[in-house]
LUMDOMI-175028 format. One record per residue (C-alpha): x negated, y negated, z; residue in three letters. Coordinates in steps of 0.2 Angstrom, whole numbers, padded with zeros to 4 digits, always signed. Layout:
// LUMDOMI-175028
XYZALA;...
// end
This chain:
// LUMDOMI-175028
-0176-0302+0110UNK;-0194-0298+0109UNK;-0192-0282+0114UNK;-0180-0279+0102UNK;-0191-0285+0088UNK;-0204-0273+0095UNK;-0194-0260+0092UNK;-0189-0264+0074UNK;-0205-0270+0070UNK;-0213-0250+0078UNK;-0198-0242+0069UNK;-0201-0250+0051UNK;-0220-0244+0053UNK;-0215-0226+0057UNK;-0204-0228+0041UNK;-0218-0234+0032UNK;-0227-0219+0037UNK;-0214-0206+0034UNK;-0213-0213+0016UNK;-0235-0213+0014UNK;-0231-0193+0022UNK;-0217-0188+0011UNK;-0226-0197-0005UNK;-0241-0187-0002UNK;-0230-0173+0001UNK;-0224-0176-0016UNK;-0242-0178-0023UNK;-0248-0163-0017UNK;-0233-0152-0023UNK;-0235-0159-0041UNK;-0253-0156-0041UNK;-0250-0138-0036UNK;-0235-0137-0047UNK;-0250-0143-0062UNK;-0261-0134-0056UNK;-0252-0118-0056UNK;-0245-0121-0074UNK;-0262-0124-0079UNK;-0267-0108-0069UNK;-0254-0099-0077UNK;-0257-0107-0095UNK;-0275-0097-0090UNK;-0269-0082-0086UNK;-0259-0081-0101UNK;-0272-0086-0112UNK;-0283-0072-0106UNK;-0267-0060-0104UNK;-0266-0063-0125UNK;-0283-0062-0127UNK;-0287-0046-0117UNK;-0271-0040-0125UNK;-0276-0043-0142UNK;-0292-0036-0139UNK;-0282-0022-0134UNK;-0274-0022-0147UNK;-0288-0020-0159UNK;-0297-0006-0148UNK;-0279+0003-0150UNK;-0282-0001-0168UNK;-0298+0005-0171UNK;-0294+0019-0160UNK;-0278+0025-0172UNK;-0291+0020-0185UNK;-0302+0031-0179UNK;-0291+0047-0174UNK;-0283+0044-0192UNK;-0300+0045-0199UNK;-0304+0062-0189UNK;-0290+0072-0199UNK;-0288+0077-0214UNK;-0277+0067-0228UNK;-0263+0081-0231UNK;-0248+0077-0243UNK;-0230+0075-0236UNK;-0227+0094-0234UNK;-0237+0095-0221UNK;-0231+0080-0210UNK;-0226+0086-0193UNK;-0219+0068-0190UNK;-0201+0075-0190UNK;-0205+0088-0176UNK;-0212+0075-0165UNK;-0229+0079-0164UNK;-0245+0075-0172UNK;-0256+0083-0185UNK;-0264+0094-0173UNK;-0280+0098-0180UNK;-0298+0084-0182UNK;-0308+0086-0199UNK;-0319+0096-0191UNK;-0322+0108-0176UNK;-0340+0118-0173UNK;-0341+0131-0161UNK;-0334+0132-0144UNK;-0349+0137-0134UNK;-0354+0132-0115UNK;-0337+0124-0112UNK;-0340+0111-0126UNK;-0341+0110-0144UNK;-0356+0111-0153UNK;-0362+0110-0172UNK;-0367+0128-0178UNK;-0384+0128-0180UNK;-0385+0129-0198UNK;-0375+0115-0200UNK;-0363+0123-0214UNK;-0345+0123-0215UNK;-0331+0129-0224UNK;-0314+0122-0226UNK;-0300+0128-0220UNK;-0283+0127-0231UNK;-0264+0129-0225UNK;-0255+0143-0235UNK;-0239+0129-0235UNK;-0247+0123-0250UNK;-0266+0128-0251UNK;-0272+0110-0244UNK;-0290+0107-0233UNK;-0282+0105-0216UNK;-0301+0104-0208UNK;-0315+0112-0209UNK;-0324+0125-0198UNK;-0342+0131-0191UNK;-0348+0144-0203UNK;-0358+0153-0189UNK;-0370+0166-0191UNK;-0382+0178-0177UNK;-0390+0163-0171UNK;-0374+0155-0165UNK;-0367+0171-0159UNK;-0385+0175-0147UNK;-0379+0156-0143UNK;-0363+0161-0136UNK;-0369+0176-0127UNK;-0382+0167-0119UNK;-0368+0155-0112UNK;-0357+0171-0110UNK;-0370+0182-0099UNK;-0375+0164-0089UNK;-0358+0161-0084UNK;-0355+0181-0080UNK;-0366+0176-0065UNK;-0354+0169-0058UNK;-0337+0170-0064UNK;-0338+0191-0062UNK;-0340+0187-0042UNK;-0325+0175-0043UNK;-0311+0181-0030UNK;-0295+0184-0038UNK;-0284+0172-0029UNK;-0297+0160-0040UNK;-0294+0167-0055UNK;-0278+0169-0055UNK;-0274+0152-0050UNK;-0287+0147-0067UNK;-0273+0156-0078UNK;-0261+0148-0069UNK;-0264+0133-0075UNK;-0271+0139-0093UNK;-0251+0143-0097UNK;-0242+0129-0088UNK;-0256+0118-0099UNK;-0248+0128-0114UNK;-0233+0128-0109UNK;-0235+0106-0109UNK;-0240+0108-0125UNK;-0230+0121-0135UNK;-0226+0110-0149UNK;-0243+0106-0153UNK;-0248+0121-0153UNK;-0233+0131-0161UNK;-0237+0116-0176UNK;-0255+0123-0177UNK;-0250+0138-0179UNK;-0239+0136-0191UNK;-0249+0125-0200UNK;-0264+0137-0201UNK;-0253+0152-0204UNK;-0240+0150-0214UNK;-0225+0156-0202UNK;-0211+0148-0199UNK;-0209+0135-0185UNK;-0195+0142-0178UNK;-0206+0160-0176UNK;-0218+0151-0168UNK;-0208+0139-0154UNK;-0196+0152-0151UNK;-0208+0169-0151UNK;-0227+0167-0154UNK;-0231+0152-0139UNK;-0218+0159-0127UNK;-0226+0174-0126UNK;-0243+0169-0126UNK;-0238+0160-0109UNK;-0229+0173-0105UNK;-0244+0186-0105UNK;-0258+0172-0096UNK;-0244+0172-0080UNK;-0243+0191-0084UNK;-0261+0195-0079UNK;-0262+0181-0067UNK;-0247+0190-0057UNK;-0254+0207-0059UNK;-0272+0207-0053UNK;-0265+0198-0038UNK;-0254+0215-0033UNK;-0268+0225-0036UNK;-0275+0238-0024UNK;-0288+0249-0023UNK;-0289+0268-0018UNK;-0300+0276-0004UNK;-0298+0294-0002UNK;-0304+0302+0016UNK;-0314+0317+0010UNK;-0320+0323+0029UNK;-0318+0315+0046UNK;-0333+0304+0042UNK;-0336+0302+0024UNK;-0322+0291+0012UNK;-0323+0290-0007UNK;-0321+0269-0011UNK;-0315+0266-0028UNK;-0320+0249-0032UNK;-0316+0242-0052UNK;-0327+0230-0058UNK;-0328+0220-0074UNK;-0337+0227-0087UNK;-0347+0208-0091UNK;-0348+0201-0107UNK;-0337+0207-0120UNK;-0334+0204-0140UNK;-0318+0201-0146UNK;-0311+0200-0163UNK;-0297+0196-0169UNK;-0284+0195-0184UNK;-0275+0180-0194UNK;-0257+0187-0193UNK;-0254+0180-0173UNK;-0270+0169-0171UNK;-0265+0163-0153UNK;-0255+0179-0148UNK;-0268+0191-0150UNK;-0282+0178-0145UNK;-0272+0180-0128UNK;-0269+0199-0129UNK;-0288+0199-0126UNK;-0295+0185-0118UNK;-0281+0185-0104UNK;-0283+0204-0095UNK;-0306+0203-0104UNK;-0303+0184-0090UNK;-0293+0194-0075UNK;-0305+0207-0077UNK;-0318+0195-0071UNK;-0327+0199-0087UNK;-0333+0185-0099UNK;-0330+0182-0117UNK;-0338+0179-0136UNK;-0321+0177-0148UNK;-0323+0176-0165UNK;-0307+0171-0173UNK;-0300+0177-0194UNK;-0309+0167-0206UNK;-0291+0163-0214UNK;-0285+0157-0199UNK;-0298+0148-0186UNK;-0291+0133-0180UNK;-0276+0136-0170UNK;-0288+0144-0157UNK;-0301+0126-0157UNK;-0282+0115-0153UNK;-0280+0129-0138UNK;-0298+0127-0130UNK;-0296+0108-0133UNK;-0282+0110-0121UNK;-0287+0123-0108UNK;-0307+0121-0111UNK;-0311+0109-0095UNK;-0300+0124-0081UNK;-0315+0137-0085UNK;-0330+0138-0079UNK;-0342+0134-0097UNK;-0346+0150-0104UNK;-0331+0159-0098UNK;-0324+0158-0115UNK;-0334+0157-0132UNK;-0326+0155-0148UNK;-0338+0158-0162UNK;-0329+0154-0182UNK;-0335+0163-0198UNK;-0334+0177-0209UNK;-0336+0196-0204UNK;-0352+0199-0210UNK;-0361+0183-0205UNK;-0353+0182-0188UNK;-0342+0196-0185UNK;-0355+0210-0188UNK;-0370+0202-0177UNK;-0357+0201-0162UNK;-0350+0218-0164UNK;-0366+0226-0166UNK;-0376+0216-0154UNK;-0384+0226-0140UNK;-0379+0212-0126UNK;-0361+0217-0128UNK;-0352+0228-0116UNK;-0338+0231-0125UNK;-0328+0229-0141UNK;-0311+0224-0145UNK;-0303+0222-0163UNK;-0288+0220-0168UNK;-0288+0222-0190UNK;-0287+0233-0203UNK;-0292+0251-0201UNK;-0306+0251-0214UNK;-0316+0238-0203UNK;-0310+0248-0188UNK;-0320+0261-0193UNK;-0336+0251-0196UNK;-0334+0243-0178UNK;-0332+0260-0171UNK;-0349+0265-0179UNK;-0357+0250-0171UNK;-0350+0254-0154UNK;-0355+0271-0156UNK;-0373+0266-0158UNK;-0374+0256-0141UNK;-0362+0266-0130UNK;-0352+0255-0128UNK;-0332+0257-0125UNK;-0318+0248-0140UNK;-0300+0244-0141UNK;-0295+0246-0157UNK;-0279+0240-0165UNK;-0276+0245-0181UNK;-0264+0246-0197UNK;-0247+0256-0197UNK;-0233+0262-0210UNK;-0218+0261-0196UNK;-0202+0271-0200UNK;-0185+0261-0196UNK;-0170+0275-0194UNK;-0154+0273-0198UNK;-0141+0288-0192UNK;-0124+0289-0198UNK;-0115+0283-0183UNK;-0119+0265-0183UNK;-0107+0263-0197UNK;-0092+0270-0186UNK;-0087+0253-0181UNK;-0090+0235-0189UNK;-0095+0229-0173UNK;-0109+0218-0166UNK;-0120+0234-0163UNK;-0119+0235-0183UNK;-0123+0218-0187UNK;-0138+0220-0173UNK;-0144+0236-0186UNK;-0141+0227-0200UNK;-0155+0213-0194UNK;-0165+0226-0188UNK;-0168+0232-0207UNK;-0172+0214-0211UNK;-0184+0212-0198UNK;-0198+0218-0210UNK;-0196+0199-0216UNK;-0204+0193-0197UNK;-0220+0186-0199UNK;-0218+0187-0218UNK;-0221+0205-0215UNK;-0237+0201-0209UNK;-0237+0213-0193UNK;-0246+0229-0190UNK;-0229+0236-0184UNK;-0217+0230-0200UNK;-0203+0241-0202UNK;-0209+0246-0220UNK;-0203+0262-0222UNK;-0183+0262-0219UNK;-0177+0278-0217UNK;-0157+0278-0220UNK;-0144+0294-0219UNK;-0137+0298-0236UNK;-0119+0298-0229UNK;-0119+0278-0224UNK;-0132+0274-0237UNK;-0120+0264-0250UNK;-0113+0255-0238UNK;-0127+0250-0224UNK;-0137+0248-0240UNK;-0124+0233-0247UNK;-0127+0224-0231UNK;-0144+0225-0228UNK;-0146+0217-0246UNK;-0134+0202-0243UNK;-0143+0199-0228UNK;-0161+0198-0235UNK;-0154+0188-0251UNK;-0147+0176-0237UNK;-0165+0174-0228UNK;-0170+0156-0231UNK;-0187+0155-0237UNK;-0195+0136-0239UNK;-0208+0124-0230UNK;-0212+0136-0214UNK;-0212+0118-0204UNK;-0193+0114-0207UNK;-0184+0123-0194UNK;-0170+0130-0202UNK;-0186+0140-0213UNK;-0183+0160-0210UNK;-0198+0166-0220UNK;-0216+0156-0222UNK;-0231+0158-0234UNK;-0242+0173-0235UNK;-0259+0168-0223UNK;-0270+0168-0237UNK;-0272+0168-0257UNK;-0280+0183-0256UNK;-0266+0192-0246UNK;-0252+0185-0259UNK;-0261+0193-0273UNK;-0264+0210-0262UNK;-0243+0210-0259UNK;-0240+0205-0280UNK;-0252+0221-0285UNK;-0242+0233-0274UNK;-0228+0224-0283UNK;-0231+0231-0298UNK;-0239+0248-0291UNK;-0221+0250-0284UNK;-0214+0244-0303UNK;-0223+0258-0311UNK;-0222+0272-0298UNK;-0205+0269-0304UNK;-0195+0261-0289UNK;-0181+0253-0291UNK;-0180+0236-0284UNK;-0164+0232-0275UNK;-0168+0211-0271UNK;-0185+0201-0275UNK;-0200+0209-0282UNK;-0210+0193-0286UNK;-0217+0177-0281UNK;-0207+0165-0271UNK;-0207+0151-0283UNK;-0204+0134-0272UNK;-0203+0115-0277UNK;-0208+0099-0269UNK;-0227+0102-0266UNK;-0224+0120-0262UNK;-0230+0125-0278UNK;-0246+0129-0275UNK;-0244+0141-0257UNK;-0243+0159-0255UNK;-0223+0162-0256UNK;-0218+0181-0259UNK;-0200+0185-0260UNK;-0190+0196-0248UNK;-0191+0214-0257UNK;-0183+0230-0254UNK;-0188+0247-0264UNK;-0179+0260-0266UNK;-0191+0275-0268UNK;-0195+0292-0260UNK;-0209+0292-0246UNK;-0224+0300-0256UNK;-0226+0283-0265UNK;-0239+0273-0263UNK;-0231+0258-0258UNK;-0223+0271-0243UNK;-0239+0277-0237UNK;-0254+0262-0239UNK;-0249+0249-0228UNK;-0246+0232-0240UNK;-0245+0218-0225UNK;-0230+0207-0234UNK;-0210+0206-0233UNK;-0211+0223-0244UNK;-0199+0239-0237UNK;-0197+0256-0246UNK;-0180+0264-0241UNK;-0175+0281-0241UNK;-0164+0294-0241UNK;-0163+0308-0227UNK;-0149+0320-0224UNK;-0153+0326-0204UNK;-0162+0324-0190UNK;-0172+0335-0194UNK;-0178+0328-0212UNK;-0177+0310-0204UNK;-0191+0315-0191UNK;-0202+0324-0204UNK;-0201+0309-0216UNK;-0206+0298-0201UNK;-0221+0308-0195UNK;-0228+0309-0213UNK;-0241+0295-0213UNK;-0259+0292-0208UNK;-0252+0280-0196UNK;-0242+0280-0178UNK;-0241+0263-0173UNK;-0221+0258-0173UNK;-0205+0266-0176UNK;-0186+0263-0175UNK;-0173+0271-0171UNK;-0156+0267-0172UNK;-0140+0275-0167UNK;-0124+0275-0155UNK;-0129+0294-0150UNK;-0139+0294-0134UNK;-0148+0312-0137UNK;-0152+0309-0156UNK;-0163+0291-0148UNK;-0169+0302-0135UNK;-0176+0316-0145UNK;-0183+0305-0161UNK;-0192+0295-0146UNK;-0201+0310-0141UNK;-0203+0317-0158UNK;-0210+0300-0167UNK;-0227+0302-0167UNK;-0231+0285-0163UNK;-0235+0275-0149UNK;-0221+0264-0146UNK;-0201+0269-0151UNK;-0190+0255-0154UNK;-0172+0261-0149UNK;-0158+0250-0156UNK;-0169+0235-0155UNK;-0189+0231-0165UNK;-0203+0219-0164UNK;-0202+0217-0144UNK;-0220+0211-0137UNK;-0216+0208-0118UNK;-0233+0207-0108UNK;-0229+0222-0098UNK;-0224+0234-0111UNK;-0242+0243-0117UNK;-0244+0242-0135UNK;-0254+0255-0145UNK;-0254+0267-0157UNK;-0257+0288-0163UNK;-0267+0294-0176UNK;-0276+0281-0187UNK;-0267+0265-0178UNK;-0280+0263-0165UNK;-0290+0268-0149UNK;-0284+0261-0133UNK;-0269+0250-0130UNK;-0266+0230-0128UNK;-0253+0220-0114UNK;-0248+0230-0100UNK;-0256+0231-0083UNK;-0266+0246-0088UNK;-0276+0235-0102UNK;-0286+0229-0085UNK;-0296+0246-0086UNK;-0299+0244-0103UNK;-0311+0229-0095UNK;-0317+0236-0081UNK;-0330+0253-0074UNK;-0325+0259-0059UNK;-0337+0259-0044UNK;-0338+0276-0033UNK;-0343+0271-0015UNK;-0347+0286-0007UNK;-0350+0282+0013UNK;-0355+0295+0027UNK;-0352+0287+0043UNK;-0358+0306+0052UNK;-0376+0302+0058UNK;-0383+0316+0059UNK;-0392+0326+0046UNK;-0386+0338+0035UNK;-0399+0351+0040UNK;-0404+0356+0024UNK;-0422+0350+0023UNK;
// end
């Protein structure tokens, strides 16, 4: 019995314990169980403060953004095409890889031909700024001209899959700035500035130089090398297109680059080099805003240049030619044109697709606004189809949609500039009193709903003979003078009677007649049954008064570079003349 006690008495005690163990057991988890709600209470307290002071820094950051751009009206939201104003208040000068005030400290504003608004405001530069940019330019020539190619193709690589990224943003600049249509500029203008950084990226990578054997022991080396710092210039018709047309075969040259942008349009290029600045070395690429004669003339004149390449009209060609001339220095030159667009008689043998695809091709001198050095300004249609060709081509330009260039279903924008607009109306009336008749438009483009006060010219087709004015000066808007010819013969005489030999078109189902007008057309490049193709690899360049020298195509890399003549003798001994 005592032993059974014992054990009753040992077994109560062990319960006794079990229930102090599972009691402190419980203890213990309800203290963790507090302590982690209150550890939890804490981390969302802090989670709520750090995200409200999150919060406000996003805030004052929106605030802030907000605050560097412009207060444009509703016309100019890009909310619709999913992308943000592009542009800040205010850009200086792209100098040194980084952007700096010009060093007088002036500004000008910039305004959007959609309805003449103050979209930012931009460096006024003048010499100072441009010895600046040369100074960063020949620094970085150091180095950048000794780069390997693999290197530098590799650079533009990444330039256009960084554009490619940001096509939107940049298409919306563009058009902003501009005036053109969005639909120009997403579907045309930012492809093929991609297009053409990958094109020169490719080709210097295929390159290979010559070596000619001119005895058993001496060989001629022919090495290009790039020509070093180089002024380019270009126009306000394709800001980024022809920004790239230089800067892409000046860069795969291993040569280094002061840009100065148009006046009209400067900012497109400042969102670019916001985007692509930080993949060159600084001083690669300057970009230098102002007006011709402040900023433009002390570049294209400056002795620390090594070459010169404008792309404008053909007045300021002539000036830049003068200050090359004076250094001895080579220049590109691209310059204005009166393209001929022909129409024979057999494109009307069928109602077909081919005829619909002439019909656009007449209306083609609406692309851009017919703001483009090669606008088919001049159509020249055979007197045989005339009525009937003539009767399309009108309902097709009545039909072209012009309104805010950033809707998308927009066909034809607002003139670049005020100045342009009134340039288009005087030829207007020039072509009134010469006596042409005026087959659609003639006039201002009168649009509503904050359009007002932008530079809007109707579609207009002349009808008048090919010693008018408005058929020989080059006007730069949606303007066409048709006429009459009754051969080949007369077709091609009308065609080469111009100052100009830019562009031409020709259209027709006959094989031989596209053959000889191609040959004939004194002009650098002959559309056949198709107009305004750009493609990188196809050199574009002009005759007569359009220009010196040609842009795109593999052959625009010796436009950048000398050659270097190594001349070896491995023979050793003498000549035995002396």
């Amino acid at each position: 019995m005592a032993i059974k006690r014992k054990k009753i008495a040992k077994q109560k005690t062990k319960n006794k314990k079990l229930k102090l163990v599972k009691s402190s057991r419980k203890k213990i988890k309800t203290k963790k169980k507090v302590a982690k709600k209150t550890a939890t209470k804490k981390r969302l307290k802090r989670s709520r403060k750090n995200n409200n002071i999150k919060s406000t820094n996003n805030k004052k950051r929106r605030k802030k953004m907000s605050a560097e751009a412009m207060k444009v009206s509703s016309v100019l939201d890009t909310s619709h095409l999913k992308v943000k104003f592009p542009f800040k208040s205010k850009y200086g000068n792209y100098i040194n890889g980084k952007f700096v005030e010009p060093l007088s400290g002036k500004y000008f504003d910039n305004p959007s031909p959609i309805s003449n608004e103050t979209i930012c405001s931009v460096a006024r530069s003048n010499e100072k700024d441009v010895e600046a940019a040369l100074d960063a330019a020949h620094e970085a020539f150091k180095t950048w001209g000794k780069t390997d190619i693999t290197t530098r193709s590799n650079i533009m690589m990444k330039i256009a899959d960084v554009l490619e990224k940001n096509l939107d943003l940049l298409a919306t600049a563009e058009c902003l700035d501009n005036g053109k249509p969005i639909r120009e500029c997403m579907a045309a203008d930012l492809p093929l500035v991609i297009d053409h950084w990958r094109y020169f990226a490719g080709v210097i990578r295929a390159e290979e130089g010559s070596v000619a054997e001119i005895s058993n022991s001496q060989y001629s080396y022919n090495i290009p090398e790039p020509l070093g710092v180089v002024a380019q210039i270009v126009p306000w018709n394709f800001p980024l297109l022809m920004a790239t047309w230089k800067l892409a075969p000046a860069l795969a040259a291993g040569n280094c680059s002061v840009l100065k942008p148009a006046e009209q349009t400067p900012a497109s290029i400042m969102v670019m080099m916001e985007l692509i600045g930080d993949l060159l070395p600084p001083g690669v690429v300057n970009i230098v805003s102002g007006f011709g004669l402040e900023a433009g003339k002390p570049l294209a004149s400056s002795k620390r240049i090594a070459k010169v390449a404008f792309t404008g009209e053909t007045s300021t060609g002539r000036l830049i030619m003068q200050y090359a001339a004076q250094n001895i220095i080579p220049i590109t030159l691209e310059l204005g044109g009166k393209s001929p667009n022909i129409f024979f008689e057999d494109i009307m043998e069928k109602d077909d697709d081919f005829l619909d695809k002439c019909v656009e091709g007449f209306v083609m001198f609406n692309l851009n606004q017919g703001e483009v050095c090669t606008c088919p300004s001049r159509a020249l249609v055979q007197e045989s189809i005339y009525d009937k060709f003539m009767e399309k081509c009108i309902a097709r330009t009545k039909a072209v949609i012009q309104d805010n260039p950033l809707k998308m279903e927009t066909m034809i924008g607002a003139q670049a500039s005020v100045e342009q607009m009134e340039k288009i109306k005087s030829y207007l009336d020039l072509g009134k009193k010469e006596g042409a008749k005026v087959l659609t438009g003639g006039a201002v483009g009168k649009l509503n709903s904050g359009l007002e006060k932008g530079n809007y010219i109707q579609p207009t087709i002349f009808e008048t003979n090919n010693k008018s004015r408005i058929s020989q000066e080059e006007i730069f808007g949606p303007v066409v003078s048709v006429i009459k010819f009754k051969d080949e013969a007369e077709a091609l005489e009308i065609a080469n009677d111009t100052l100009y030999g830019l562009g031409a078109g020709v259209w027709t189902r006959n094989g031989n007649i596209a053959y000889r007008m191609g040959r004939a057309i004194q002009a650098g490049i002959v559309w056949t049954n198709c107009y305004h193709a750009y493609p990188a690899h196809s050199p574009f360049g002009g005759y007569k008064q359009s220009g010196v020298g040609r842009e795109t195509h593999k052959m625009m890399l010796s436009h950048y570079r000398q050659n270097k003549n190594l001349h070896v003798s491995y023979a050793e001994k003498k000549l035995g003349f002396f």
